[in-house]
N, C-alpha and C positions, 0 to 999 in steps of 0.2 A: 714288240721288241723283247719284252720280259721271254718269249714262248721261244725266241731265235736263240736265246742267252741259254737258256736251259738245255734244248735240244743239242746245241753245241759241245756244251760239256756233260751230256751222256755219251756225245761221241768219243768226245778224248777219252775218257774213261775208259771205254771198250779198246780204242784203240791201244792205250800203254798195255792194259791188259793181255792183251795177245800178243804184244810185242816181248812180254814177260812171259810167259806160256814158251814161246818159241824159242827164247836163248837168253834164258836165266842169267849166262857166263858173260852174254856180249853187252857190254855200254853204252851206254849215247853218249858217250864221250866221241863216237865218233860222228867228225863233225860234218860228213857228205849224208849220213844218216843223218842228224838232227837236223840239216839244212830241210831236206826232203818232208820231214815230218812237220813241221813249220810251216813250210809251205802249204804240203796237203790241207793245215789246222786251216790255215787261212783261207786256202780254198773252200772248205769244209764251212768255214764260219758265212764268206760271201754268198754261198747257194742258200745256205738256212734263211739267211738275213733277206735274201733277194725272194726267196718264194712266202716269205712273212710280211713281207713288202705286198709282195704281188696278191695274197691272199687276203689282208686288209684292207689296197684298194678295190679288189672288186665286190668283198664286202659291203665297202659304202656305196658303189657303184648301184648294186643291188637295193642296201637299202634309198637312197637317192630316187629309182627308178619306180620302187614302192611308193617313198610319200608321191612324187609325182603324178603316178597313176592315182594315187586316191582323191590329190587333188583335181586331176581331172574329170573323174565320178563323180566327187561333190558338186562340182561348177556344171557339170554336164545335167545333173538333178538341179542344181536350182535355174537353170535356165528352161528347163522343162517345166518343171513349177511357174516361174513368173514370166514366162514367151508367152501372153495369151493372146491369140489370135483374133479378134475382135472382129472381121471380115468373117473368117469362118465359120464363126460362133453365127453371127446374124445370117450370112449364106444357109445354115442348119435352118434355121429358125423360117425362113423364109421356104425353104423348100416342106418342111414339116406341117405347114400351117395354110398350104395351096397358094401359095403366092402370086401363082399364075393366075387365078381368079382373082384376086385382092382388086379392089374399086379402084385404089391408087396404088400402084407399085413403083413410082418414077425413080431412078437409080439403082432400085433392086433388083429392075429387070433385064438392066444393062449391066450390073454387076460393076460400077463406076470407080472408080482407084481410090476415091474419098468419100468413106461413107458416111462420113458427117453430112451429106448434102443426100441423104436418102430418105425417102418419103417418110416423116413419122419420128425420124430418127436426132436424138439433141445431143451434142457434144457442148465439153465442157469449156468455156468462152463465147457460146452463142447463145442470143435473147432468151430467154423461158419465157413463153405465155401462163405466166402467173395465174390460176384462178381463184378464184374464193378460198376456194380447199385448200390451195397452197398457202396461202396465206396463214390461214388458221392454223397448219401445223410449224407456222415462225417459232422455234421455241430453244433457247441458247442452253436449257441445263443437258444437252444432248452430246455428244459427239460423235460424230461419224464418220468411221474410219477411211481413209485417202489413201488409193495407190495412185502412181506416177503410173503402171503399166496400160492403163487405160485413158479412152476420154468419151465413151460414152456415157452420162448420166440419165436420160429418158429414152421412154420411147412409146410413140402416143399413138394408137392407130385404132382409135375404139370406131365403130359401128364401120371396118373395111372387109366387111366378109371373110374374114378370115374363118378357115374350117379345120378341125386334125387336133393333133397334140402338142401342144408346147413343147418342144425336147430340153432334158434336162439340162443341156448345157448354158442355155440363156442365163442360166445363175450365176455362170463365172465370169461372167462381164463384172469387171474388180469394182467399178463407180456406179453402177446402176443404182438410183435411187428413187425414181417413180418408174412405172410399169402400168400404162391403161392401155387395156383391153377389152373393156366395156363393150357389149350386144356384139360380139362376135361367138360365132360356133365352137368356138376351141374349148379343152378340156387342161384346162392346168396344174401339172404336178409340180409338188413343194417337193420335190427330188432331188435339192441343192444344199449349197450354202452360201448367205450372204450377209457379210457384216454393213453393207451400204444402204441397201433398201429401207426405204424410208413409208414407200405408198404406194399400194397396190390397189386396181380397181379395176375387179373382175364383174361388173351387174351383168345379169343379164346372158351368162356364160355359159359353157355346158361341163362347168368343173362339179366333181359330184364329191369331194374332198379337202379336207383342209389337213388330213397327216400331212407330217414335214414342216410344218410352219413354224412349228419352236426354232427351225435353223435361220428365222431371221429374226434375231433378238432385238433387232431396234427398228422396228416396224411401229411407225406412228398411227398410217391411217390403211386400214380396210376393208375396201368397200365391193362386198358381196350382192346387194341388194338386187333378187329376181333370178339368182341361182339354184337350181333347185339340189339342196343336199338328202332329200330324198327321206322325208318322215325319220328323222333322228334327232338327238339331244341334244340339247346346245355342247358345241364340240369343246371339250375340256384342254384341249391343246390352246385353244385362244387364251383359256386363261392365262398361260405364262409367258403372254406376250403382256410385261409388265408395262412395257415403254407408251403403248397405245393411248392415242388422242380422241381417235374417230373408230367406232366400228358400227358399219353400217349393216344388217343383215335381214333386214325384212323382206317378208316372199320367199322363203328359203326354207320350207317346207319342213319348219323346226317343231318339236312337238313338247310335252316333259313339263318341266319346274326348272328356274333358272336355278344353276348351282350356287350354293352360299359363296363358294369360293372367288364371285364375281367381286369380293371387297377386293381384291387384290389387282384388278383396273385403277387404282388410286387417279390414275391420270388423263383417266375417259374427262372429254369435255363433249365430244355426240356420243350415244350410246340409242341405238335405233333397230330394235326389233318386229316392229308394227306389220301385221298383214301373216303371223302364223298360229301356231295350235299350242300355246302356251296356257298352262291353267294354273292353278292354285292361287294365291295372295302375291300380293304386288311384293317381288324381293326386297326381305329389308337388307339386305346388303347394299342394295342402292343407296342406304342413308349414310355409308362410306365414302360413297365419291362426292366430296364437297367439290370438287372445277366443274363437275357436268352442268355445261349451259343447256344441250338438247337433249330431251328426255323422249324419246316415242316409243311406248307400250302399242298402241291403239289395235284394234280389229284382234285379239286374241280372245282368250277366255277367262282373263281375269277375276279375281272375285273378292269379297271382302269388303270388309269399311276402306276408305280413303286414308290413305296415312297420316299422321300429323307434322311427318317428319319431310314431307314432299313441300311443307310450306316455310321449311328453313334453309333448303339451298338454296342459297343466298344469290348465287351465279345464274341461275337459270332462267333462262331465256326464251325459251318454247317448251313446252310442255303439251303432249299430245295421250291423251286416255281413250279416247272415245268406240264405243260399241262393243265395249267390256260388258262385264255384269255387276262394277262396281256400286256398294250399297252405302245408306250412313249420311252422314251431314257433310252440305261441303264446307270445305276449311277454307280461313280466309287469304291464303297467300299471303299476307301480309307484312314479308321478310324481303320480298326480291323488287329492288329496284327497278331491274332492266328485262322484265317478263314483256314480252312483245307478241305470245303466242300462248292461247292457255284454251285448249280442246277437249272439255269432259263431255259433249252431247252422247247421248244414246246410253248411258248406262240407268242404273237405279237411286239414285242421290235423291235425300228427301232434305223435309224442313224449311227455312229460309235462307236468303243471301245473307254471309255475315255483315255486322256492320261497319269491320274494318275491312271491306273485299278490296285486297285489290290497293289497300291508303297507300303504301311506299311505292309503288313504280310512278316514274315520272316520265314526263314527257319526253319522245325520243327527238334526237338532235337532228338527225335526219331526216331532212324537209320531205313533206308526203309520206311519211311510213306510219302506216294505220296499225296501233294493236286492236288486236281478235280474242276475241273471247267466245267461247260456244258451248252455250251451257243447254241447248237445246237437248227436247224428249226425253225428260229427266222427272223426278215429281216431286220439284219447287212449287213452292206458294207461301200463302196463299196473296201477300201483298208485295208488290214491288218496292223493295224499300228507298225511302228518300237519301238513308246513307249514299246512296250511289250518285249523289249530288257532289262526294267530295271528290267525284274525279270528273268534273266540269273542265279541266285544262286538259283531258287526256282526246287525243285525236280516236276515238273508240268506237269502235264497228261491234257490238253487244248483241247477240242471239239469245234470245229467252222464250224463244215460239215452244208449242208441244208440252209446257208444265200446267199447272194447276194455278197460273196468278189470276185475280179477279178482279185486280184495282188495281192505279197509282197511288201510295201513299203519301207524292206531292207530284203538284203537276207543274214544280220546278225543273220536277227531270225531263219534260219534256220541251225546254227550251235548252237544253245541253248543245247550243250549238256543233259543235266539235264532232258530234258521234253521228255515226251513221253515215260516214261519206256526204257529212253537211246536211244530210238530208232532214237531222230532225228540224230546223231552221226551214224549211218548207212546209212537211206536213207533220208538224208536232210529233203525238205519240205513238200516232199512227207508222212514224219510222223506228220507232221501237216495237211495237206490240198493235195488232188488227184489234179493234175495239169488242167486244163478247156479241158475238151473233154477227161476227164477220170473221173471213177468212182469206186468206192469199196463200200460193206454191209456199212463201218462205214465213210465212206468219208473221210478215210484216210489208208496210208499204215501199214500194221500189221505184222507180224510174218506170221500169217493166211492167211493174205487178201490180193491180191497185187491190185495197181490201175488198172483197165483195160479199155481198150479203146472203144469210143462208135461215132455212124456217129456225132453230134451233142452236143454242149452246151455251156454255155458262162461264167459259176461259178466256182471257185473252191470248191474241196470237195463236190460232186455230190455222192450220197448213189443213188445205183443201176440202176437209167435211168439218163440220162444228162438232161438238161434243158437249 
């Protein structure tokens, strides 16, 4: 309105102007002249006013049609973003990985309109077969991010022949939280991202990689074991998966020194590399992870004394060393309650059994469950101590064949009812330890086995030739 007012009165301006140019002499006193010039003004004024009009609405017109259009880009990009196709993604997955062969393919082959009813496949509001593992990763200081756009959260198809490449799209299933794949051919790339994934469990796979796996930052549990990553180091990308419960990786054709930086698993409760080409001393960063209940080293090439710091975590519950080249006294565990599984046979451990082995674990609550102990081919001696009397209440299956002992130092321990799958209550000590100048496969009497006699030997519990 301001620009129609102006324009306006440029014009009258010009106009007296040249009205005054042209006859100095003549007046607007006359009054058909000033009628005429009135008018024109007002004509003059209506067109300015009309096209200032007209110029300002299709100005907004304009602008209107912009925000419009932008809003429609926006919403056009975020439905592209959150429209995820879940059929699709799984149709990918199934054709990438031979599906046609698959042992079971029932609804995938049909391509069925609900694929919550596809072989393998768990949607959210239907049973989970809970196993062991899942259970263990129950842990509330977590949260795990929820879209509404999905409702697949598993998908279980381990030992289905499946053969090919994972395509990377599998990752954008928004609720995906377990992933078993187990003893299938496929070759899996961490080519995604996922804030849902919870548990992967690729054994037994033909993935030769773990790049990309930082992109699942709240991955509890995964389980590699029988993978072959192909004579390399323990892959340093696992370390910054802070969140982990479970990492399973044995058989996985890992070689090196474990990186110090393994303190920063604070929240491993299994931590399982047993069965590759690991050397140096048993990592003390391990004495960081106070939750770890399962420990398994075993089958590397360990070396060293025995830690002292492996008989203060307090949580642990299995403990596996065995056919290391560990050297040194053994220690007496004598911290862990609820040790149910304790495996040092085959390495170098000298001296004797301590006298507190073993005092604090108590009896397990669950009826028939035998702890193990295997301190077997180790060079103990030279007396079996009677301390081992104070665990007379423990349901204990005890291995001490293949050392250097040469006596009971009571032959109280050989009424320990309890031990030996009851058996010592049958044949005395003979289910602990074959008497010296007798021998059995497991260097002690069995069901199967009986000690049998040989020209020669000076040990008890002698496996097959005396000594």
């Amino acid at each position: 309105f301001f620009n129609t007012c102006l324009l306006y009165c440029i014009e009258l301006s010009d106009l007296f102007h040249s009205a005054s140019s042209a006859d100095q002499n003549q007046r607007l006193s006359n009054s058909s002249t000033h009628s005429e010039i009135i008018e024109w003004h007002s004509l003059l004024f209506y067109l300015y006013f009309i096209r200032s009009c007209s110029f300002i609405f299709i100005q907004n017109i304009m602008k209107t049609l912009i925000t419009i259009t932008g809003l429609l880009v926006l919403l056009g990009k975020t439905k592209a973003k959150g429209d995820i196709n879940e059929k699709k993604i799984l149709q990918e997955f199934y054709q990438e990985t031979g599906g046609a062969s698959w042992n079971i393919n029932t609804g995938w082959e049909e391509e069925s309109e609900d694929i919550c009813q596809w072989h393998g496949v768990v949607c959210e509001g239907q049973p989970v077969d809970e196993d062991e593992t899942s259970r263990k990763l129950e842990d509330n200081s977590i949260t795990i991010p929820h879209s509404n756009k999905g409702r697949v959260i598993e998908l279980k198809l381990d030992s289905n022949n499946l053969i090919g490449r994972v395509p990377p799209s599998l990752w954008s299933l928004p609720n995906l939280r377990n992933l078993h794949l187990s003893y299938n051919k496929v070759d899996v790339s961490f080519a995604g991202d996922s804030d849902s994934l919870i548990e992967v469990k690729l054994r037994s796979t033909s993935t030769t990689s773990v790049v990309g796996i930082t992109r699942f930052p709240n991955l509890l549990s995964l389980q590699m074991s029988g993978t072959p990553l192909g004579n390399v180091q323990f892959p340093k990308e696992i370390l910054k998966l802070t969140e982990l419960r479970q990492l399973h990786m044995n058989s996985c054709e890992m070689e090196g020194r474990i990186p110090d930086e393994i303190v920063k698993l604070t929240k491993l409760r299994e931590f399982n590399i047993m069965d590759n080409e690991f050397i140096g001393s048993i990592p003390g960063g391990l004495e960081s992870l106070k939750s770890l209940k399962i420990l398994s080293l075993s089958r590397n090439h360990f070396g060293g004394i025995l830690p002292e710091w492996l008989g203060e975590l307090e949580d642990l519950e299995e403990l596996y060393l065995e056919e290391n080249q560990l050297t040194g006294e053994l220690i007496a565990f004598d911290s862990q309650s609820s040790l149910r599984r304790l495996y040092l046979n085959d390495n170098e451990l000298t001296e004797n059994i301590p006298a507190d082995f073993l005092i604090s674990v108590t009896p397990p609550k669950k009826k028939g469950q035998v702890i193990r102990v295997n301190l077997d081919n180790n060079n103990l001696g030279d007396i079996v101590p009677a301390s081992l009397n104070k665990l007379v209440d423990l349901p204990l299956k005890l291995s001490l064949s293949g050392n250097k002992f040469t006596s009971f130092a009571s032959t109280t321990t050989c009424g320990n009812t309890k031990w030996q799958d009851n058996l010592v209550e049958t044949y005395g000590c003979d289910a602990i330890l074959c008497p010296v100048g007798r021998y059995s496969p497991l260097g002690r009497r069995t069901k199967s086995n009986n000690c049998q006699g040989c020209e020669s030997g000076f040990f008890l519990g002698q496996k097959n030739l005396c000594r």
